[in-house]
Every structure is written in structure tokens, then in C-alpha cells.
C-alpha positions in Angstrom: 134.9 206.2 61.0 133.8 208.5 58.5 129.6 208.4 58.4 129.9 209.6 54.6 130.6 206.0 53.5 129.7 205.6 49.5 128.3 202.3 50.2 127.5 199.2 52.5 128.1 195.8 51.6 126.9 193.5 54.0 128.0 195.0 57.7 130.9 196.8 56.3 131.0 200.5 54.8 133.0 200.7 51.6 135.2 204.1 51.5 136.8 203.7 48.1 137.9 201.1 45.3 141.4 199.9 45.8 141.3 198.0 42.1 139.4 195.8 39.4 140.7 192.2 38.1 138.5 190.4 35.7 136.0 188.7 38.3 136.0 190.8 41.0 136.5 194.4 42.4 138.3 194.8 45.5 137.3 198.0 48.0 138.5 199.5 50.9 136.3 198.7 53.9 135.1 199.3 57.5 134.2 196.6 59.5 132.5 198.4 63.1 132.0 194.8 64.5 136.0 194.6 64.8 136.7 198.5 64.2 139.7 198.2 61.7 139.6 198.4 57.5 139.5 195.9 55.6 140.1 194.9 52.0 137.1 193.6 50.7 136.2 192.2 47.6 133.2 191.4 45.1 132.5 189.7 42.0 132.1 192.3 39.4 127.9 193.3 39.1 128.8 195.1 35.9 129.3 191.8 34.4 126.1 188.8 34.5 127.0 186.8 37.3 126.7 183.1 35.8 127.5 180.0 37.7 130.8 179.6 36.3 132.0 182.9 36.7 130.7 182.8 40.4 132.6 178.9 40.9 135.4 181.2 39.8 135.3 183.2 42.4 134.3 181.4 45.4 137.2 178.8 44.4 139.6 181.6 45.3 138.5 182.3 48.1 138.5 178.8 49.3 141.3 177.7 48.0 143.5 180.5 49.6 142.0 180.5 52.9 143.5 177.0 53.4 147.1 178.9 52.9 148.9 179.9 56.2 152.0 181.9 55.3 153.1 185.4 55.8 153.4 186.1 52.5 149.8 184.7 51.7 147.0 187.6 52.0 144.8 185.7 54.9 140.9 185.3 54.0 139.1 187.0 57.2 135.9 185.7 55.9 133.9 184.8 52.4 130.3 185.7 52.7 127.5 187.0 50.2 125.3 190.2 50.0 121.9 190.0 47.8 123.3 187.4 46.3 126.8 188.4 45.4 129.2 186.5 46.7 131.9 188.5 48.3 135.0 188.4 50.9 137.5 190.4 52.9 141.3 190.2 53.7 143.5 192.7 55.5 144.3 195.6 54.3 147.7 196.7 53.4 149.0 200.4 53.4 152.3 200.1 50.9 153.2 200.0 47.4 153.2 197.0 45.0 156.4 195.6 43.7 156.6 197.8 40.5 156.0 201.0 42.0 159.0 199.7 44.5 161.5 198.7 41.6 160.7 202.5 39.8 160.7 204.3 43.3 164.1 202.3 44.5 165.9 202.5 40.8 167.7 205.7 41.5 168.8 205.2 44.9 171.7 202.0 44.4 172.4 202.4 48.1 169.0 201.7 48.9 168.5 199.0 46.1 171.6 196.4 46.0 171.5 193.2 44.4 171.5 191.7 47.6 168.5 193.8 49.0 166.9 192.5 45.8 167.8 189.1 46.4 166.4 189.0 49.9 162.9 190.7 48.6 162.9 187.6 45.4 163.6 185.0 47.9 160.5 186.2 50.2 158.5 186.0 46.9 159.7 182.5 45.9 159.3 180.5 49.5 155.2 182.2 49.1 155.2 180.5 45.8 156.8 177.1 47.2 154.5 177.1 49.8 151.6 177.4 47.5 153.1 174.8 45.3 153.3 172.2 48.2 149.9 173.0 49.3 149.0 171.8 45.3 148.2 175.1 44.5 149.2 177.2 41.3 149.1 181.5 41.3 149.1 181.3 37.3 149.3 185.4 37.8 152.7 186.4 39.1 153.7 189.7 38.1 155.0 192.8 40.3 151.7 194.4 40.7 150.2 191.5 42.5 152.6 191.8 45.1 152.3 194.3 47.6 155.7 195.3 50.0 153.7 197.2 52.6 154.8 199.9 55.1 156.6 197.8 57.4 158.8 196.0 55.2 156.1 193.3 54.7 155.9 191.2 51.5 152.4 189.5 50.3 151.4 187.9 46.9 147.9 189.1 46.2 145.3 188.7 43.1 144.8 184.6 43.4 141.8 185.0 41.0 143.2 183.0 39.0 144.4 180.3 41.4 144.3 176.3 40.6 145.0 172.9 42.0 148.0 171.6 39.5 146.4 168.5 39.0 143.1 170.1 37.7 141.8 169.4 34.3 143.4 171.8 31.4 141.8 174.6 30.8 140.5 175.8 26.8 141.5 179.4 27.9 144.8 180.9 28.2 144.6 182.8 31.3 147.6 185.2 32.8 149.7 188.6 32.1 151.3 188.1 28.3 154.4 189.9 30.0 155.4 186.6 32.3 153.4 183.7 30.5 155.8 180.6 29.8 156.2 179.5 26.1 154.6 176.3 27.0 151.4 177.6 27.2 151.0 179.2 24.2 151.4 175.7 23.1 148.9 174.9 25.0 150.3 172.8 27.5 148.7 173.5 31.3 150.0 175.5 33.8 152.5 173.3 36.3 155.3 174.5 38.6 157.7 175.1 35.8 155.8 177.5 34.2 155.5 179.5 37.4 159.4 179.1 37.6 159.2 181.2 34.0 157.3 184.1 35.5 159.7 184.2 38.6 162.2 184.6 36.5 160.7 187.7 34.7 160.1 189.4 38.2 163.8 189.0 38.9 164.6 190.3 35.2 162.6 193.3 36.0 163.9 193.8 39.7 167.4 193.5 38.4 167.2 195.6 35.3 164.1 198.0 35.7 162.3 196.6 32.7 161.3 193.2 30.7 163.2 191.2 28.3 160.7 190.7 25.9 158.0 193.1 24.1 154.7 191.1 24.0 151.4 193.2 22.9 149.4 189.9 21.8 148.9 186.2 22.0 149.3 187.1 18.0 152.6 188.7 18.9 153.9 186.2 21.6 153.3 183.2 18.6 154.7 184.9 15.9 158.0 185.6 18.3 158.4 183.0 20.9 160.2 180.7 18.9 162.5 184.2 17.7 162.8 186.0 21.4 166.7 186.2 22.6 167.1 186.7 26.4 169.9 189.5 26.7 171.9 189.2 29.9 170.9 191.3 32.4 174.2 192.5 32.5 173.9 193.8 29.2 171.2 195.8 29.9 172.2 198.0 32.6 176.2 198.0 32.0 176.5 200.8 35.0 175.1 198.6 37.2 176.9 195.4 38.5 174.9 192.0 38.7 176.1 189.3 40.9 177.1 186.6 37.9 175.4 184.2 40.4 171.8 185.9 39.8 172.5 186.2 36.1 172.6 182.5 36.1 169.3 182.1 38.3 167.7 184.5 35.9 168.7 182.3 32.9 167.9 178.9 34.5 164.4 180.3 35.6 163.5 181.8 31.9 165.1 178.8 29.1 162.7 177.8 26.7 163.4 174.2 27.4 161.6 172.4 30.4 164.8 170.5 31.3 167.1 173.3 31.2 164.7 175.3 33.9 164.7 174.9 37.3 162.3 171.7 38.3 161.0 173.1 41.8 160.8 176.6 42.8 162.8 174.7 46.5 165.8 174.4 43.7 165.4 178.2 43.0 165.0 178.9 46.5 168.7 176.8 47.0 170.6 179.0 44.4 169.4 181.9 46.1 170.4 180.9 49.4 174.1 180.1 48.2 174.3 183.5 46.5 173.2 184.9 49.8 175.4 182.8 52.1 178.5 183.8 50.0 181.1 186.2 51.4 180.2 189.7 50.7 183.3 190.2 48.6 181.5 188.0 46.1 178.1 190.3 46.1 178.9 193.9 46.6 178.9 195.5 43.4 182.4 196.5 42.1 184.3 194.2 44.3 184.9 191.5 41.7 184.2 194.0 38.4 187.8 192.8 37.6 189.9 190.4 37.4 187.8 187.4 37.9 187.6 184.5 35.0 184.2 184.7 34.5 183.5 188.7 34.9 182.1 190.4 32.2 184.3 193.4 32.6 187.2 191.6 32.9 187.9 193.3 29.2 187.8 196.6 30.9 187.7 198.3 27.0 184.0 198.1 27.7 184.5 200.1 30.3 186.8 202.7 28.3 183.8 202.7 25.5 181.0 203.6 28.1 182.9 206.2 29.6 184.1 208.4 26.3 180.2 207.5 25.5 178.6 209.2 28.6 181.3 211.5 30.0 180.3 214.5 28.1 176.4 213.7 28.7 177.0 213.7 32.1 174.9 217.1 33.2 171.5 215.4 31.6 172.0 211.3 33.6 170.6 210.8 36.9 173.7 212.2 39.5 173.6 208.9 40.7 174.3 207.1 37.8 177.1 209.3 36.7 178.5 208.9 40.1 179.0 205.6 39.5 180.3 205.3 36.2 183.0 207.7 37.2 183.6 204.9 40.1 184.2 202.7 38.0 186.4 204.8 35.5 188.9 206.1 38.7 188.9 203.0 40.4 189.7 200.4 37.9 191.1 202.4 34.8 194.2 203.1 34.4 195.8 206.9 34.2 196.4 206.3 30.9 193.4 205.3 29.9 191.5 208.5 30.9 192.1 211.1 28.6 192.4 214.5 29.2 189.1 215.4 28.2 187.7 212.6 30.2 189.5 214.1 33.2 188.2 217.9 33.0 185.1 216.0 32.9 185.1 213.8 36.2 186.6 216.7 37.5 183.6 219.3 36.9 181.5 216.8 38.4 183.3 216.5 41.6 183.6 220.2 41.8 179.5 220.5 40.6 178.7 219.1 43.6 181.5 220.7 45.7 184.5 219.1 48.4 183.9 218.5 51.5 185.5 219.1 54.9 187.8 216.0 55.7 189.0 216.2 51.2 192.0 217.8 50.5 190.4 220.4 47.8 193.1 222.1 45.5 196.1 220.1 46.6 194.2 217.2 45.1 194.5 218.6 41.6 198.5 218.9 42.0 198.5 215.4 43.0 200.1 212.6 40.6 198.0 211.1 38.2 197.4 208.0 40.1 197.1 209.6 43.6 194.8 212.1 42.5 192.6 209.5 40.6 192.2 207.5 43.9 190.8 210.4 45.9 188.3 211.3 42.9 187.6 207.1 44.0 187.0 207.8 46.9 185.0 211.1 46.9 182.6 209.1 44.6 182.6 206.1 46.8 182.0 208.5 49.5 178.4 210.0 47.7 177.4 206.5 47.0 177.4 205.7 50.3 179.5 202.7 49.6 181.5 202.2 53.1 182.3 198.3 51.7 183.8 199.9 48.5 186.2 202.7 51.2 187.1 199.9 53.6 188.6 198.0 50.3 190.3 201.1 49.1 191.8 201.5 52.0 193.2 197.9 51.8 194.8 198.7 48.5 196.6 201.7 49.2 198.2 200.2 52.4 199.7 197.6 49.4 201.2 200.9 47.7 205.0 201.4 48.6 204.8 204.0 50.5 201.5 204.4 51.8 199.6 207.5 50.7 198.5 208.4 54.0 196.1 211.2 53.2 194.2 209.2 50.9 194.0 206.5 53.6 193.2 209.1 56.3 190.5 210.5 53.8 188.9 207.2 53.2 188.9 206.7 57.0 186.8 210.1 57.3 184.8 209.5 55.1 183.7 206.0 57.0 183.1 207.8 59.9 181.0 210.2 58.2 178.4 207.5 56.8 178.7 205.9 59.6 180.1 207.0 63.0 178.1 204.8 65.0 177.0 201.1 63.8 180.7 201.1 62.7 183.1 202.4 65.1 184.3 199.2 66.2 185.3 198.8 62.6 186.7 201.8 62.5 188.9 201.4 65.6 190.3 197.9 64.8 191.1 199.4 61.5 193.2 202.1 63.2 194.6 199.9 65.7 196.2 197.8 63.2 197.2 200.9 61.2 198.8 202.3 64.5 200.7 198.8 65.7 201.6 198.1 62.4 204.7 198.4 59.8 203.9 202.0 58.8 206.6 204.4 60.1 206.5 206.6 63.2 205.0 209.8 61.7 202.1 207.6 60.3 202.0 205.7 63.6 201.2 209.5 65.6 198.5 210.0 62.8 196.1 207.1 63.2 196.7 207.1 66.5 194.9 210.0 66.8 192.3 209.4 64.4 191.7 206.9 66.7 191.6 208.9 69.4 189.0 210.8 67.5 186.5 207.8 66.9 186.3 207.0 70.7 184.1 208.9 72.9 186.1 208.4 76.0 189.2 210.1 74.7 187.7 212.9 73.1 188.7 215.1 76.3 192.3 213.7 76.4 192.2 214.7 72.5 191.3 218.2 72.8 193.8 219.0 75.6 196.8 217.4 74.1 197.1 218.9 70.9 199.9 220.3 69.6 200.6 223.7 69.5 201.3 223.9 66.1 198.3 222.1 64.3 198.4 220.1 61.0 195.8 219.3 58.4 195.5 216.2 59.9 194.8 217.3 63.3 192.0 219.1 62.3 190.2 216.9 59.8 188.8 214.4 63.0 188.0 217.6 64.8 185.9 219.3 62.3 184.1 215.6 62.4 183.8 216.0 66.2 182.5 219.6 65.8 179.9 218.3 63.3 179.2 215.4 65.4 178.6 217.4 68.5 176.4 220.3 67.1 174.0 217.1 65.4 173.7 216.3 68.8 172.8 219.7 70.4 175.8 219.5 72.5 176.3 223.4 72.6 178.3 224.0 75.5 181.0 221.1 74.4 181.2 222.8 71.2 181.8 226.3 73.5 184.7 224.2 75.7 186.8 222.7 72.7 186.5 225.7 70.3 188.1 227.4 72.9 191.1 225.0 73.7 191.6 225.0 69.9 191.9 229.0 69.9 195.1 228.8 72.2 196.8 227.3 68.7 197.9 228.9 65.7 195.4 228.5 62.8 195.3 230.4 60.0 192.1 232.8 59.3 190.2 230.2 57.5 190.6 227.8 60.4 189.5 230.7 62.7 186.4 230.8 60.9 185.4 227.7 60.8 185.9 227.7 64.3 183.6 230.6 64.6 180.6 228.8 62.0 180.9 226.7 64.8 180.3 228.0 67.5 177.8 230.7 65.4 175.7 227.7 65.4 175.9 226.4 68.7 175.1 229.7 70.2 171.7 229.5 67.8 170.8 226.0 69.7 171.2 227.9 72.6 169.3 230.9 71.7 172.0 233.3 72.6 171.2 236.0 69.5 173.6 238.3 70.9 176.1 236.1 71.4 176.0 235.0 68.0 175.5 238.2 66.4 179.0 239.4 68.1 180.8 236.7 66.3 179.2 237.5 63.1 179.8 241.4 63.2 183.6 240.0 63.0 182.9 239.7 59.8 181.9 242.1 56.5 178.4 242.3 55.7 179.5 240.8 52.1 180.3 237.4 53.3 177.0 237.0 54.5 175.1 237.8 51.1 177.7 235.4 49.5 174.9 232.4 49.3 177.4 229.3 49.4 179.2 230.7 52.3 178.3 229.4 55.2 177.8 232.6 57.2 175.3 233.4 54.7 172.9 230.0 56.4 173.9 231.2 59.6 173.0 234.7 59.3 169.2 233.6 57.5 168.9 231.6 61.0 169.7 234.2 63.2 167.5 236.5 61.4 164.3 234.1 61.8 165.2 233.7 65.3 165.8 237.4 65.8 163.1 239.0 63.8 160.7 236.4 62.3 160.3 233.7 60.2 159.2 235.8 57.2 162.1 238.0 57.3 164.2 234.8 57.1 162.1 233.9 54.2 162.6 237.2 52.1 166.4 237.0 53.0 166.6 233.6 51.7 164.4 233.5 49.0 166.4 236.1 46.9 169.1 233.7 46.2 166.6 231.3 44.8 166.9 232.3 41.1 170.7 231.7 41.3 172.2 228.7 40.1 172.8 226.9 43.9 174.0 223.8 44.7 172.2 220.9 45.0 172.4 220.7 49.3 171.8 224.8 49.1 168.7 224.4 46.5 167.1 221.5 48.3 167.4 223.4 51.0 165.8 226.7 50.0 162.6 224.2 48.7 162.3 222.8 51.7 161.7 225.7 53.9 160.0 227.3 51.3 157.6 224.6 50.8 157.8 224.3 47.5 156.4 221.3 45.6 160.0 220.7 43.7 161.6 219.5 46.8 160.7 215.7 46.6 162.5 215.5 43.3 165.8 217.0 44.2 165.8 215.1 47.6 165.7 212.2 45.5 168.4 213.2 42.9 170.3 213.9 45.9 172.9 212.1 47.5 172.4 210.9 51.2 175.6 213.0 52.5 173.6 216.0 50.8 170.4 214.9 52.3 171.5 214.7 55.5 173.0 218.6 55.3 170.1 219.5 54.4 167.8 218.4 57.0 170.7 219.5 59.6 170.5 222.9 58.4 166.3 222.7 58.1 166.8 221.4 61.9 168.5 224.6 63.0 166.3 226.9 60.8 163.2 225.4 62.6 164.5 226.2 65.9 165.6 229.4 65.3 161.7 229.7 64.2 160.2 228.0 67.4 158.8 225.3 64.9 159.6 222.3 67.6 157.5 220.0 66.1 159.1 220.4 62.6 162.7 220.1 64.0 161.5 216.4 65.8 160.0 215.3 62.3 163.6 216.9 60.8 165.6 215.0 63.1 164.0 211.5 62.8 164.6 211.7 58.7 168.5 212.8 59.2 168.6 209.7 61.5 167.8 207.5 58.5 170.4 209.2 56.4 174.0 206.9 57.6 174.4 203.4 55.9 173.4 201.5 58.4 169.5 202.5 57.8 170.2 200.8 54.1 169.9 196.8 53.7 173.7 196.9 51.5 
């Protein structure tokens, strides 16, 4: 415990002020006779504490400690110190619900309507409890709820908390933001109009901001009986919202009493049949068209949007330009994308570059169609959208024939995101692919992608190649490569690089082979080793800073002669217009205070290359407690660490 506390209150020693309400002030407290902090707080002294304001107080208090639920904030204790009443709660380490909504926004993998469904239903069954305990928040608004650093979810701030059969109050108390029409008329608070402000959390959560700009009680009665609620839809057209929440939202915010939900337990039931329905009918583009009731089943909007944005595209959040080019090459038509259009989605993809297991010029020489379902899934792919890939792949076994690389791409890039939580997806996906109508040579092919996905046969794999390998022999094996050297599996990298030498691949595939195995030799610090492999090549390709010699060379120069020498070498390529994975990368081991906005512009494929590449950087610099740290965060970047 830190002896320079600014003040005591009672036995406990305040370290700082967490916030101020309009009664009380709420600290950040010691307490030595139990040895933990504590959030403590007291009526305001700034303010004369009169009789009523200290009722006030203590009726919080009171009231609330009868409340056993574990999204309640528990009273410890309600005491008083020369005669200020005061009392103390536990304290949460998190973030409140708005800072959540603006930190999550960006990130759709890590912010689905579902996820945001789950969080609103936590908040709702607090308020129901409340409500059949007779009690009324009359403050619900995001920054009185906390989500705390293990997930939780508490409603705090009951200063203003009532029994709903108390007597009306003269005062209209509350956030203008989420207060219920009826009170401006002066009717009293009831479940109803706690209903209302539910349904402007929901608003917020779903669209990022509030459906009505209220700066006054002036204001809110000059406009109330004016304000139009715009469909949350409407709002944020590049994000899809489940019709079902749209109509929870609407139900929870109508003017009229008998057109809003009676009981928040009736709110709590929508919710719970959204949740319950197949996932087909919550994932985001799954039912974008085609559906009666979809509004983009006039898919002209979605023409309008995208000759709107497309050229803007370098100055939106990556992200959302990601998906709006989803949308455009998964559910437009080739002849509704124009030219111009194209060159456009096209300079993104290419901005942010093609990765192993994508076909990278032949895609361009592809038909229309073909070539507009691989820019589908590449963006699917960045999204981290395995639900939206698994449906894709559905389709195009529809097509007469099947495109098989598209399928085998989309296949890839599952097992990319995520190679483990999945595979038994992934296999009974193959299996059915292998056993069923598709021809012999498409048969041999998912067979051995299947082989690929199972750990068993990886040996078997390796040793019956054939001798002559094709680009689809060699897409699963650069995943197995990759997969191995995340693991620090060195000396399997060193036994199937060499039973893939005693094939013919071109020069290009014998360097890849040799990145490879550059890297493995750096896990197992044998400099020499990996210098003689990169001495097979001219000093040029190293200096070439998207090459991937160029990484491996600034590695074996930190582990070989320093970590500052490694710095120098890589710092000169900073001023050059880099990648997003190479720039991100140079900030990180750099240190440099930019980082934590390009990690989050980034997308988690690019995040996790970049700590895999900071992982081997960090051993080559003896730095073992940075590579642990390192190793933990790429763990967290596959689907499965994401509530879809």
C-alpha cells in the first residue's frame, strides 16, 4: 500500500477520485483491515449537506444493498465519518459501456450484433431484477455501466434509485439523452420509462451514436412531439442489423405507452428468440439479400453507396472499406461494377497485398464472375469472417463446374483464422468434398487438403508427394511451414524442407523454401547456418524492404551483432511508404507511440504477422520475456478468441 495516501476517510486511505455525481463523490480506496481497494463513496462536502440531500444519499445505499445480482455493484458497508455519511463497494478495474462501444466500433470481428446482443441482455435481466425487487435506476445510460477486465458487466450510479410506488417527484431527475417523453409531461418514472432508456443504449450500441439531439428540457419540449426515430439500419448502411433488433429497438423507444414493451421480462423474451435463432438468421451478410423483409433486398442501395465511397476509400477506416467491398463482390452483379469501381476494389486488395494460399496475377485474368468471388473471399478473409467463407464455399460447389481454386482458397483461408477450434469443420468439409459428386482430379485435391488439416498424416503427406508439384500441392504446405515455425518446431521445418527439395520447383518456390528454413535456423540460433542460406542470395534482395529476406536478414543481424545494429538497419526504411504489417511492425520494435493506432486499423491476419515476426526479432535479441508477452497476444489473434 502506498504510505502517501491524499486522505483518510474513516479506516480507509483514499488514493484518488474515480468520479463526481450530483450527491456524492466516489474515490478509490484502501481498506488495511481486509487489504484490497475499494470504491468508496461520499456525499459531496462542497455542497451544505441538508437532511434531504443526506435522505438522498443514504436511501441509495440502503436500497441497493438489498439487491443480490451480479450485475448489481454490492454495498460492502454504509458508514459515516465526522458526520458525512459515506459507503464502499468493490472496485472495478474496466471501462464503462461508452468507452467500450467507441473502443469496439472499428473492430466488426470483435463487435457483432450478436456479441452486442449478449452484453444488452446482461444489462436488461440487472434492470428486471431491480424492477421485481420494486426498485427503479431512473439513470440508465452507458457510462453508468461498467464491463470490467474480466468480461464482467455491472450497472452502477443508483443515486438516483426509487421504490416505483413512491410518491411523484416535483423534479425531473435523469440524463436528457435517455429520458422517456412521459416525463417531460410530468408523469413519474415506472418500468416503461426505463424500457425507453434501454432502448437508447441499444440505439447507441448498435449504431455508435443517439437518435435524438437533446441540449435542454427547453429543447426536449419544443421537439418531443417533432423527433423521428431513424432505423438503425439507416444510420450505419455498411453495417448489417439483425431486422429482429431493429424491431426491439423500436418497440423499446415508441412514444406511445401501449406500443412499448410492458416489462423489461417481455424485452428480455425478444432478445432470447433473436439469440436462439439459427446463426444464418444473425451473422451479418447472410440474409442481406433476398429475404421479404431485408432492407437491401433493392440492392440499388447498395450500387449508390458503393459509386459514393469507392473513390474515398484511402481516407475510411480499412475496416469499413473492407466491408463495403464485401458487400459490392459478393452480392452485385459483374455488371453492376463498373470499370472504375473495379480498378478501385482492386487497388485496395493489392494496398494491402496477396497472400500465400491466393492465386495473385492469375486472379486478374480470371472471368468477371470468378475473379469477383476471390476478391469475396480475400475480403472475407481480412474480416475474419470464417461463417461468411464456409457459405461461399457452399455456393460455389452449386456452380456447374465447380471452381476448385476458389473453393480450395476459401478452404485456406479457414484454416488460416482458424486451424485449431475448427479443424473438425474443416475435415468433414473435405470429407464430403472428397466422397462426393466432384470428379476424380478434384477428388485427389481435397483429399490432400485433408491430409494437410490432420496432424497425424502430416508425415504420410510429406513423403508421398509427387514428383512433379502443383500449385495446389504447395498451398497446404506453405500453411504447414507457417504453422510449424509458430510453433518453434525447427527441426520439422529442417526434415520436410528437405523432402520437398528432391522435387522440381521453380526458383521462387526454392526460396520460399529457404525463408523457411532462414527462420527456423534463427529459432535455433544457428547464425551460420542461416547466414550460408542467405549468401545464396545478392545483397540487393535484402535491402528490398517488402521482401522477406530483408526481415530475415534485420533478425540475423540483431542476433549476430546487436540489437542496435538491427535497429539502424531497420529504421532506414521507416520514411518509406510500407505496408501496413511492415509499418506496424517497424513501430513496434521501435517503440514508437504510433503503434497502438495502426494495430487497431489493422486487420487480425496483419496483426498476427506482425507479432510473429516481433516474436523472432525478440529472440534473435535474447529479449525472452518480450517474445512470452509476444506470443500470448498472437494467441488471441484466430476467430475463435472473438464472441461472432
Amino acid at each position: 500500500m502506498d504510505s502517501d495516501a491524499i486522505v483518510t476517510i474513516g479506516r480507509y486511505e483514499v488514493q484518488r477520485v474515480l468520479g463526481q455525481g450530483g450527491f456524492g463523490e466516489v474515490y478509490l480506496a484502501y481498506d488495511p483491515m481486509y487489504k484490497r481497494n475499494v470504491a468508496l463513496k461520499k456525499m459531496r462536502t462542497d455542497i451544505p449537506v441538508t437532511d434531504r440531500r443526506r435522505s438522498l444519499f443514504l436511501n441509495e445505499a440502503r436500497l441497493v444493498s438489498e439487491l443480490s445480482h451480479s450485475s448489481i455493484i454490492p454495498i460492502y458497508s454504509i458508514e459515516e465519518a465526522e458526520g458525512v455519511p459515506y459507503y464502499t463497494m468493490p472496485y472495478i478495474e474496466g471501462i464503462t459501456l461508452k468507452e467500450w462501444i467507441a473502443d469496439k466500433w472499428d473492430t466488426p470481428s470483435e463487435y457483432s450484433a450478436e456479441r452486442v446482443a449478449h452484453t444488452f441482455l446482461q444489462i436488461c435481466q440487472a434492470v428486471a431484477y431491480a424492477h421485481s425487487k420494486g426498485l427503479l435506476h431512473r439513470d440508465l445510460k452507458p457510462s453508468n455501466i461498467m464491463i470490467g477486465s474480466s468480461g464482467e458487466l455491472v450497472i452502477l450510479d443508483w443515486g438516483l434509485v426509487k421504490l416505483q410506488d413512491s410518491e411523484k417527484s416535483d423534479t425531473l431527475e435523469g440524463s436528457m439523452a435517455y429520458l422517456a417523453p412521459e416525463l417531460i409531461y410530468g408523469n413519474p418514472p415506472n418500468c416503461q420509462s426505463e424500457i425507453y432508456s434501454l432502448g437508447m443504449i441499444l440505439y447507441q450500441m448498435l449504431t455508435n451514436r443517439l437518435p435524438f439531439h437533446r441540449d435542454s428540457i427547453e429543447e426536449y419540449h419544443r421537439l418531443v412531439d417533432k423527433e423521428v426515430l431513424i432505423d438503425p439500419q439507416s444510420v450505419v448502411p455498411d453495417r448489417f442489423i439483425p431486422p429482429a433488433l431493429s424491431k426491439i429497438v423500436h418497440k423499446c423507444l415508441a412514444q406511445s405507452l401501449r406500443k412499448r414493451y410492458r416489462s423489461v421480462n417481455q424485452l428480455i423474451a425478444d432478445l432470447l428468440r433473436f439469440l436462439d435463432k439459427p446463426s444464418t438468421e444473425k451473422h451479418s451478410t447472410r440474409r442481406v439479400a433476398g429475404h421479404k423483409k431485408s432492407p437491401h433486398l433493392d440492392l440499388s442501395w447498395l450500387q449508390k453507396e458503393l459509386l459514393c465511397r469507392l473513390g474515398g476509400w484511402q481516407v475510411m477506416p480499412r475496416k469499413s472499406a473492407a466491408y463495403l467491398f464485401f458487400l459490392a463482390t459478393r452480392y452485385l452483379k459483374p455488371e453492376e461494377i463498373g470499370d472504375k469501381e473495379r480498378v478501385e476494389i482492386r487497388s485496395f486488395l493489392e494496398s494491402s497485398g496477396l497472400f500465400f494460399f491466393f492465386k495473385g496475377e492469375a486472379l486478374w485474368e480470371w472471368r468477371a464472375e470468378f475473379q469477383q468471388r476471390a476478391m469475396a473471399i480475400q475480403l472475407a478473409f481480412w474480416l475474419a469472417r470464417s461463417d461468411l467463407l464456409e457459405e461461399m464455399i457452399d455456393d460455389l460447389l452449386q456452380m456447374d463446374p465447380p471452381r476448385l481454386p476458389l473453393v480450395e482458397n476459401a478452404l485456406l483461408a479457414i484454416m488460416e483464422l482458424e486451424p485449431y477450434t475448427h479443424q473438425e469443420i474443416i475435415l468433414q468439409k473435405l470429407e464430403e468434398l472428397s466422397t462426393g459428386f466432384l470428379d476424380v482430379q478434384a477428388v485427389a485435391r481435397f483429399a490432400f487438403m485433408r491430409f494437410a488439416c490432420t496432424k497425424k498424416a502430416t508425415q504420410a503427406l510429406f513423403t508421398q508427394l509427387p514428383l512433379n508439384l502443383e500449385e495446389y500441392n504447395l498451398q497446404p504446405l506453405w500453411h504447414i511451414l507457417e504453422r510449424s515455425l509458430q510453433r518453434g518446431r525447427g527441426l520439422l521445418v529442417h526434415k520436410w524442407v528437405a523432402l520437398l527439395r528432391g522435387h522440381t520447383l521453380s526458383a521462387e518456390q526454392q526460396m520460399q523454401l529457404d525463408c523457411y528454413q532462414i527462420w527456423a535456423w534463427l529459432l535455433q540460433n544457428e547464425l551460420d547456418k542461416a547466414a550460408s542460406l542467405l549468401k545464396r542470395y545478392p545483397f540487393r534482395r535484402h535491402t528490398l524492404q517488402e521482401h522477406p529476406l530483408h526481415f530475415l536478414y534485420g533478425c540475423w543481424i540483431a542476433a549476430k551483432r546487436g540489437k542496435a545494429k538491427a535497429l539502424t538497419y531497420f529504421s532506414r526504411f521507416q520514411k518509406l511508404k510500407l505496408s501496413t504489417t511492415w509499418e506496424s511492425f517497424l513501430l513496434l520494435i521501435l517503440e514508437d507511440t504510433r503503434l497502438d493506432s495502426y494495430l487497431k486499423e489493422s486487420f487480425m491476419w496483419e496483426r498476427r504477422r506482425i507479432f510473429r515476426r516481433a516474436i523472432l526479432f525478440y529472440h534473435c535479441t535474447g529479449e525472452h520475456k518480450k517474445t512470452l508477452a509476444l506470443k500470448k497476444l498472437e494467441r488471441t489473434q484466430y476467430t475463435h478468441a472473438f464472441s461472432r
